[in-house]
PyMOL commands that place a pseudoatom at each C-alpha (Angstrom):
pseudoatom trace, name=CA, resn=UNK, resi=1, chain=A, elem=C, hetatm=0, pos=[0.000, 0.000, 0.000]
pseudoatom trace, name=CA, resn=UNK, resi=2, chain=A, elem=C, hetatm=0, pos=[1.334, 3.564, -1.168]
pseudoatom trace, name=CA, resn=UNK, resi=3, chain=A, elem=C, hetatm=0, pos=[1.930, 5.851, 1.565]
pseudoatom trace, name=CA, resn=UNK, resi=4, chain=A, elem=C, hetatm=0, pos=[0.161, 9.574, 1.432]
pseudoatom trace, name=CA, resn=UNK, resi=5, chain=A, elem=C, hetatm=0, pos=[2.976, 12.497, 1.188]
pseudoatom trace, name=CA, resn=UNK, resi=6, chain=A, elem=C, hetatm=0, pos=[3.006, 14.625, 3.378]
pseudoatom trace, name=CA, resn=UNK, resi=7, chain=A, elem=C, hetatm=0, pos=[2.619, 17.463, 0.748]
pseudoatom trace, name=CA, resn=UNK, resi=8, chain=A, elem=C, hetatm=0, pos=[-0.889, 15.918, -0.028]
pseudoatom trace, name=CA, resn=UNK, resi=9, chain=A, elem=C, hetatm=0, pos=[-1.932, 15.567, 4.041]
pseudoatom trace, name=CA, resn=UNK, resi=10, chain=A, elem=C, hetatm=0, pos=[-0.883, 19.406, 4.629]
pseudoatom trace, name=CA, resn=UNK, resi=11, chain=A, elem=C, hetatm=0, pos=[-2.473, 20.043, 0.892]
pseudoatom trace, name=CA, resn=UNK, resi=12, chain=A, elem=C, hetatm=0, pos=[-6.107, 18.606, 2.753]
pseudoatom trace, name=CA, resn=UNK, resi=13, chain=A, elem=C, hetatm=0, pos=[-5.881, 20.155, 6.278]
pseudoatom trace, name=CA, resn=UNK, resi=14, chain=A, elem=C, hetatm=0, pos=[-5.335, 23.265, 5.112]
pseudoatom trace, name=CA, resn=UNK, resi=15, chain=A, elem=C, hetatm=0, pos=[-8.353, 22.980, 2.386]
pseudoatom trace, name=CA, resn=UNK, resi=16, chain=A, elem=C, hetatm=0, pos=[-10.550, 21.018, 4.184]
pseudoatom trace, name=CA, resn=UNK, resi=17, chain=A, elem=C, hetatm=0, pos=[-13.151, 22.710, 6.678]
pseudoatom trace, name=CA, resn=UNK, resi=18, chain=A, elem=C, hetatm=0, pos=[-13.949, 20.050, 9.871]
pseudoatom trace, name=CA, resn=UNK, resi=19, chain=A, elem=C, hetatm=0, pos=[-17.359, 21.354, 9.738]
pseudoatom trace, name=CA, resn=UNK, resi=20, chain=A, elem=C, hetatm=0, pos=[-18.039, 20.250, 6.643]
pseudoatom trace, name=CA, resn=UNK, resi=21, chain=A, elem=C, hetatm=0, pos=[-16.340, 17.151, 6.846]
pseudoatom trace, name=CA, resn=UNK, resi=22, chain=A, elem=C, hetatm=0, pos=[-17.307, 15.855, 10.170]
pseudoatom trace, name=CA, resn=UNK, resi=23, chain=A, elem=C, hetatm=0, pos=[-21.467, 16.766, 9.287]
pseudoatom trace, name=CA, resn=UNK, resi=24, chain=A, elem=C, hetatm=0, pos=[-21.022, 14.115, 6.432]
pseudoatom trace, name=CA, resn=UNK, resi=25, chain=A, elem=C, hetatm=0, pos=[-21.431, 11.828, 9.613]
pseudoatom trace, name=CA, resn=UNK, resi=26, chain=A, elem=C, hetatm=0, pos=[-22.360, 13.516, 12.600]
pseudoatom trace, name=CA, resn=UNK, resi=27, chain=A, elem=C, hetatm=0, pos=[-25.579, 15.002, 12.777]
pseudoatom trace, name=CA, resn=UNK, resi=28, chain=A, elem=C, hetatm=0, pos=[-24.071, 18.661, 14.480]
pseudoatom trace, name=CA, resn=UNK, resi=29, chain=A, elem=C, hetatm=0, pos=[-25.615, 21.552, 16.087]
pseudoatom trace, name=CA, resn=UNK, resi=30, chain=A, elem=C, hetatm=0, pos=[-24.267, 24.684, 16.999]
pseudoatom trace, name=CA, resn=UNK, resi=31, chain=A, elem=C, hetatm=0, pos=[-24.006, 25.637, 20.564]
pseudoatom trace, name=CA, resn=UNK, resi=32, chain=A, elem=C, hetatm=0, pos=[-22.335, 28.575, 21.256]
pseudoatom trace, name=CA, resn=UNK, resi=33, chain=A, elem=C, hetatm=0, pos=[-18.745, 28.844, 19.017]
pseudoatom trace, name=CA, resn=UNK, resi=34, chain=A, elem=C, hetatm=0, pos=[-18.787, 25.406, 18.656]
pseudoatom trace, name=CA, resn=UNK, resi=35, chain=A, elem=C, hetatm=0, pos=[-21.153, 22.165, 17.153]
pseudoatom trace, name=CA, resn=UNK, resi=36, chain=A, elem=C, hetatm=0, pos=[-21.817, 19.339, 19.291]
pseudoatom trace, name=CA, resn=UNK, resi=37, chain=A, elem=C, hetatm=0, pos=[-23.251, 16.034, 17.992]
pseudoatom trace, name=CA, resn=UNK, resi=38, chain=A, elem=C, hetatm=0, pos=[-23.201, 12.163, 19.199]
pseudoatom trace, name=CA, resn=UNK, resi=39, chain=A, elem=C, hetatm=0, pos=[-19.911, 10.920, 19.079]
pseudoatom trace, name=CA, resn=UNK, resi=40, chain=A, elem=C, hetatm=0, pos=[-19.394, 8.312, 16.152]
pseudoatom trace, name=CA, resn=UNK, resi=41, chain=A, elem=C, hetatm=0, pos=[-16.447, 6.731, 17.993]
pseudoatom trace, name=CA, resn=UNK, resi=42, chain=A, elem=C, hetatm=0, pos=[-18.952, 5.251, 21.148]
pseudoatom trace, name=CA, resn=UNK, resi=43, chain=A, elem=C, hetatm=0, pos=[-22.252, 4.887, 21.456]
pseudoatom trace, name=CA, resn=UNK, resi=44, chain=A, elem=C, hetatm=0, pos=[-23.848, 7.360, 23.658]
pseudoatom trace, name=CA, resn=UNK, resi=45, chain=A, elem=C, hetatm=0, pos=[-27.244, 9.574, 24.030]
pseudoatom trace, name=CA, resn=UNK, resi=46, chain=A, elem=C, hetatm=0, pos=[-26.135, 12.828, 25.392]
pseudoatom trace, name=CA, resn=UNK, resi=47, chain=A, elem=C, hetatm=0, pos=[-24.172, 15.185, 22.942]
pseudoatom trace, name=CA, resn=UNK, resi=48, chain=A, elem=C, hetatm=0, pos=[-20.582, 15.264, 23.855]
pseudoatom trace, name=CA, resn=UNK, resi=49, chain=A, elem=C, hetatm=0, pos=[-18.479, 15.366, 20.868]
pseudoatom trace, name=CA, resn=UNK, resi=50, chain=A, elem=C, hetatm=0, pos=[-17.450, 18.710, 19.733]
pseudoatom trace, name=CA, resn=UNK, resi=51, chain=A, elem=C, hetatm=0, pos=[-16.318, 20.257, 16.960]
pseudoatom trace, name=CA, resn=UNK, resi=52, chain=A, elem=C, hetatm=0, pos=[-14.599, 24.132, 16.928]
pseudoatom trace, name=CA, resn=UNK, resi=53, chain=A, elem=C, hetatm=0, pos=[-14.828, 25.661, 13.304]
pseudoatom trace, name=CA, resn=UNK, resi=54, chain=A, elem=C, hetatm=0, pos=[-12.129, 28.040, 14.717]
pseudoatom trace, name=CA, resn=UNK, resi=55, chain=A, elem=C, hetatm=0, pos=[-9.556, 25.616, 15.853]
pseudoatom trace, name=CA, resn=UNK, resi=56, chain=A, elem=C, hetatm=0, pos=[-10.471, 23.175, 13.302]
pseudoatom trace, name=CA, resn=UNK, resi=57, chain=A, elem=C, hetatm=0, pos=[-10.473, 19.940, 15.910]
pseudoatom trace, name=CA, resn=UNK, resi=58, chain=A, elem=C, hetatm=0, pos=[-12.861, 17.810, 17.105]
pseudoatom trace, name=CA, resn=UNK, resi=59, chain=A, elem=C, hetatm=0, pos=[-13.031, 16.054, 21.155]
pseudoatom trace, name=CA, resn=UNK, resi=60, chain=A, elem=C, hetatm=0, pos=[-15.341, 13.934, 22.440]
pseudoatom trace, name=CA, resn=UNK, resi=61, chain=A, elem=C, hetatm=0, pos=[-15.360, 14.811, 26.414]
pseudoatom trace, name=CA, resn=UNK, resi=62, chain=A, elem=C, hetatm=0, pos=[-17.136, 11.035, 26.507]
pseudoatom trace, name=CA, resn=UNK, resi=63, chain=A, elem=C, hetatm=0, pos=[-14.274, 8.753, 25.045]
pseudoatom trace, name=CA, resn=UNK, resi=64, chain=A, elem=C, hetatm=0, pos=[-11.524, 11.571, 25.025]
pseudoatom trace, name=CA, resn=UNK, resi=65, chain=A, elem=C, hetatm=0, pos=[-11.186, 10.814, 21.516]
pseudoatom trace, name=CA, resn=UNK, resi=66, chain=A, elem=C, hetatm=0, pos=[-9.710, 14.030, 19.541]
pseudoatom trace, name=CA, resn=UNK, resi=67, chain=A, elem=C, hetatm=0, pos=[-7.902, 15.208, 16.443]
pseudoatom trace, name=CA, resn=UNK, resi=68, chain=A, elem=C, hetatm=0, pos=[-8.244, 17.499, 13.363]
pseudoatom trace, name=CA, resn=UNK, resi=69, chain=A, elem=C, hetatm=0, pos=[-9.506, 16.802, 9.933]
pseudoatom trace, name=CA, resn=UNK, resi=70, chain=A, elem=C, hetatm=0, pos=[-6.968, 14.008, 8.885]
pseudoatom trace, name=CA, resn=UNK, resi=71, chain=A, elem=C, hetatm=0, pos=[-7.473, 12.591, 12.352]
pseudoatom trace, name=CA, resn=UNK, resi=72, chain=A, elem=C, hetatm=0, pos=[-11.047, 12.196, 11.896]
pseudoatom trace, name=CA, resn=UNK, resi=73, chain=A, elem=C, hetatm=0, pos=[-10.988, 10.422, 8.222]
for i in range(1, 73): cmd.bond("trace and resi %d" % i, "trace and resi %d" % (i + 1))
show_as sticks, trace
zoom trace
């Protein structure tokens, strides 16, 4: 399996917007600054994954689960 250059990872983190990427699977709502949704990584029924649009990085305070863009796919 090819490897991904880093060229091409930078090229997508700085083009990509988390918002848009992580509402492709989380349904998201926006709660102040940031979006909150059901975390996809555990099953749960209270909201507790967020997402900042500023920072562009996602945490779930459930699973402490975390990361940016690249992290997430």
């Amino acid at each position: 399996m090819a490897r991904i250059s880093e060229q091409i990872i930078e090229q997508i983190r700085s083009t990509a917007d988390i918002i848009e990427v992580v509402s492709g699977y989380v349904q998201l709502k926006k709660r102040g600054r940031n979006y909150f949704g059901l975390c996809p990584f555990h099953g749960e029924k209270t909201a507790s994954f967020s997402v900042s649009p500023q920072r562009q990085i996602y945490k779930c305070f459930g699973c402490n689960v975390g990361g940016g863009v690249i992290n997430f796919i």
